[in-house]
C-alpha positions as CSV (number, residue, x, y, z in Angstrom):
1,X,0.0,0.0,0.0
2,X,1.4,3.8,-1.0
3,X,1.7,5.8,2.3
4,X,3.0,9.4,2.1
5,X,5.6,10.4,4.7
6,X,6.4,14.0,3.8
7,X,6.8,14.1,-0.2
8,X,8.0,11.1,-0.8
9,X,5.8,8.1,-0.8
10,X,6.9,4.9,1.0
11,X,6.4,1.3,0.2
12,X,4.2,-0.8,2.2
13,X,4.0,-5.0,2.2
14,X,0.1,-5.3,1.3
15,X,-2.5,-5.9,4.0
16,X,-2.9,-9.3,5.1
17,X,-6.8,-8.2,4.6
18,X,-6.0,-6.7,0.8
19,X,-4.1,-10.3,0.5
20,X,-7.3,-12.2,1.0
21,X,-9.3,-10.2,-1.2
22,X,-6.8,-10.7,-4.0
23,X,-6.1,-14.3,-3.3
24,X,-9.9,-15.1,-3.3
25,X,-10.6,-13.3,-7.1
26,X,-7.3,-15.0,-8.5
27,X,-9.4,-18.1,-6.9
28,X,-11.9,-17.4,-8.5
29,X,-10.4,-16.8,-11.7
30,X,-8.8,-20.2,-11.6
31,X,-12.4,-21.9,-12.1
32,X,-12.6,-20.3,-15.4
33,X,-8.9,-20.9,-16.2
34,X,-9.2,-24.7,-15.2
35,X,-12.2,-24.9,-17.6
36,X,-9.7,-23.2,-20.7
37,X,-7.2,-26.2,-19.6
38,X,-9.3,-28.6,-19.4
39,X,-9.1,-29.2,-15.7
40,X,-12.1,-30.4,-14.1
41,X,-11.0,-29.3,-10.9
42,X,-9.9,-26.0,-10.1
43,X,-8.4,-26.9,-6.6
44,X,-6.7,-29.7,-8.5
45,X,-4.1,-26.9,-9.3
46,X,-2.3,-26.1,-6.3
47,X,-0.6,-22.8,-5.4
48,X,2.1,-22.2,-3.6
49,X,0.4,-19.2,-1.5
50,X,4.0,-17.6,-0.3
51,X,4.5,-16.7,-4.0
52,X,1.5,-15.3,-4.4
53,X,2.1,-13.4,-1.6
54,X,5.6,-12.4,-3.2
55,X,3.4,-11.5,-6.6
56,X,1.4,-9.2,-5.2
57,X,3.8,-7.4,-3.4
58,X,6.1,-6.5,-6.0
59,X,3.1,-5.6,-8.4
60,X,2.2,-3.0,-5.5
61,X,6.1,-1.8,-5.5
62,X,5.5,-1.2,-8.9
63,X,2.8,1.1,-8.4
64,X,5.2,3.2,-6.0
65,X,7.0,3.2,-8.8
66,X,4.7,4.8,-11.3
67,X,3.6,7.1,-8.5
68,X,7.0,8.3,-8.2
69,X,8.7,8.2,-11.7
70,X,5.1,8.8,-13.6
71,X,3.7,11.4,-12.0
72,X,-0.3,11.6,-13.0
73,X,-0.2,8.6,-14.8
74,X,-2.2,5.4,-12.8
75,X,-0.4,2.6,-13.4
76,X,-3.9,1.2,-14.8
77,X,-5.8,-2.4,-15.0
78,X,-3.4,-3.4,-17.8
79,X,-0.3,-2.6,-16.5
80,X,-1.2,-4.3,-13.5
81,X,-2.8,-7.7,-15.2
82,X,0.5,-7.4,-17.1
83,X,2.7,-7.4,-14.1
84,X,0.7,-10.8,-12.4
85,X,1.4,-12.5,-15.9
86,X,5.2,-11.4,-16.2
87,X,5.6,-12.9,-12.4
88,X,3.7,-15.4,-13.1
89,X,5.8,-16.3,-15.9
90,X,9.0,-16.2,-13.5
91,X,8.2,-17.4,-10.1
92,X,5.6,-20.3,-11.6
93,X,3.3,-20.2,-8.2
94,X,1.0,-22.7,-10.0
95,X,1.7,-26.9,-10.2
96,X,-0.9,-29.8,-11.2
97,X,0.3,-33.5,-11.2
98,X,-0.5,-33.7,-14.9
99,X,1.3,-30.7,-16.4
100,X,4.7,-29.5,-16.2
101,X,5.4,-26.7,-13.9
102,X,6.4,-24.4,-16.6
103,X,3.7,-25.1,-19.2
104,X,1.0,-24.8,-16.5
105,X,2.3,-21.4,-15.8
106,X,2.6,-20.2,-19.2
107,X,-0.9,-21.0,-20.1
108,X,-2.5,-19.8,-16.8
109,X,-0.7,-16.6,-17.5
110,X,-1.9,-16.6,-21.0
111,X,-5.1,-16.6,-20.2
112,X,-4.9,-14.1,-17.5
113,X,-3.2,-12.0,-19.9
114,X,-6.0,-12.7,-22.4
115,X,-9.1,-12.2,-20.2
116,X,-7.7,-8.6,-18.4
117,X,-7.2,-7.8,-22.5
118,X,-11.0,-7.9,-23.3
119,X,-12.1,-6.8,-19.6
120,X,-10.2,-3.7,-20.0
121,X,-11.6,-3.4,-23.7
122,X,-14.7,-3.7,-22.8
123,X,-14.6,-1.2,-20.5
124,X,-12.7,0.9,-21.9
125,X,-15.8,0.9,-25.1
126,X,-12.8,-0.8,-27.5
127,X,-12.5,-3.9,-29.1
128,X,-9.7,-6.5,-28.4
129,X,-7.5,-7.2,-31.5
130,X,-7.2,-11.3,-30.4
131,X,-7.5,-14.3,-33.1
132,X,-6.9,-17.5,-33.1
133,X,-3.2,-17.6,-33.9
134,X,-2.7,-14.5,-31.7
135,X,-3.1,-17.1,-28.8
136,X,-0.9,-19.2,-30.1
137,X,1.8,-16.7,-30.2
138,X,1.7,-15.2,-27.3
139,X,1.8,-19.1,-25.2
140,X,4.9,-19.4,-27.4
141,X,6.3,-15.9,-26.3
142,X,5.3,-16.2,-22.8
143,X,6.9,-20.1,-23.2
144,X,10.3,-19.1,-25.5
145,X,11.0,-15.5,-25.3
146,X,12.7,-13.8,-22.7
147,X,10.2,-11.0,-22.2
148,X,10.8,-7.5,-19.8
149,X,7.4,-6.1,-17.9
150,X,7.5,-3.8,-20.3
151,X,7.2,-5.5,-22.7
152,X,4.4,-7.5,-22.0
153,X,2.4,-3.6,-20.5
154,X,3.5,-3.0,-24.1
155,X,1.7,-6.3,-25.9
156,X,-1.3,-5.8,-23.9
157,X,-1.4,-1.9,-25.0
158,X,-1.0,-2.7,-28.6
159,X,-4.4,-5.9,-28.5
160,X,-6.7,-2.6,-27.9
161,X,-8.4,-1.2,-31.0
């Protein structure tokens, strides 16, 4: 959480009740993401809650950042959808006995990436710019290429039309 001490804002570890309300809509995001895997089970996919924990942190860290370095600019839905993919993509918090660690974690950050992309579009009155072979190249990206945070804020940027 941002607090202000004088002018300069200082960095906060997220509430343990902030954690619980963002632990419990990525939960309930998984449902739908278990259902794009074809996972039966959501809570078949186990999550290692001390990453989580870690991911959340250093997405708000990055909003003290853009308070700081971007002044009147919110760092914004996408940015911050962005962010949970890219650590997604390098901490892997996710693992089910059926899929490899890695290619779990690519395609449960694909399909974050994907669903913030037409949430924001949507309400945002625009149209998100995703076909078929779109998804196909960003799982490869997100699997294959060696991708910054801003890159991927960039990629999700560029799917609005």
């Amino acid at each position: 959480m941002l607090k202000n001490f004088g002018t300069i804002p200082q960095y906060e570890p997220v509430d343990e009740e902030t954690m619980a309300i963002l632990l419990y809509k990525l939960q309930s995001y998984m449902k739908n993401i278990a259902g794009a895997l074809g996972i039966d089970n959501p809570s078949d996919i186990f999550c290692r809650e001390e990453v989580l924990y870690e991911i959340f942190n250093r997405i708000e860290m990055r909003r003290l950042y853009f308070h700081i370095y971007h002044k009147g600019i919110d760092m914004g839905e996408l940015n911050e959808g962005s962010l949970l993919c890219f650590w997604i993509l390098k901490l892997m918090p996710f693992e089910h006995e059926h899929f490899p660690n890695i290619t779990l974690n690519v395609k449960i950050a694909a399909c974050i990436f994907l669903n913030m992309v037409r949430y924001v579009a949507a309400k945002k009155n625009r149209k998100a710019n995703i076909k078929g072979g779109t998804v196909d190249y960003l799982t490869y990206a997100f699997m294959f290429r060696d991708l910054s945070k801003e890159a991927i804020m960039a990629l999700a940027e560029s799917f609005l039309v």
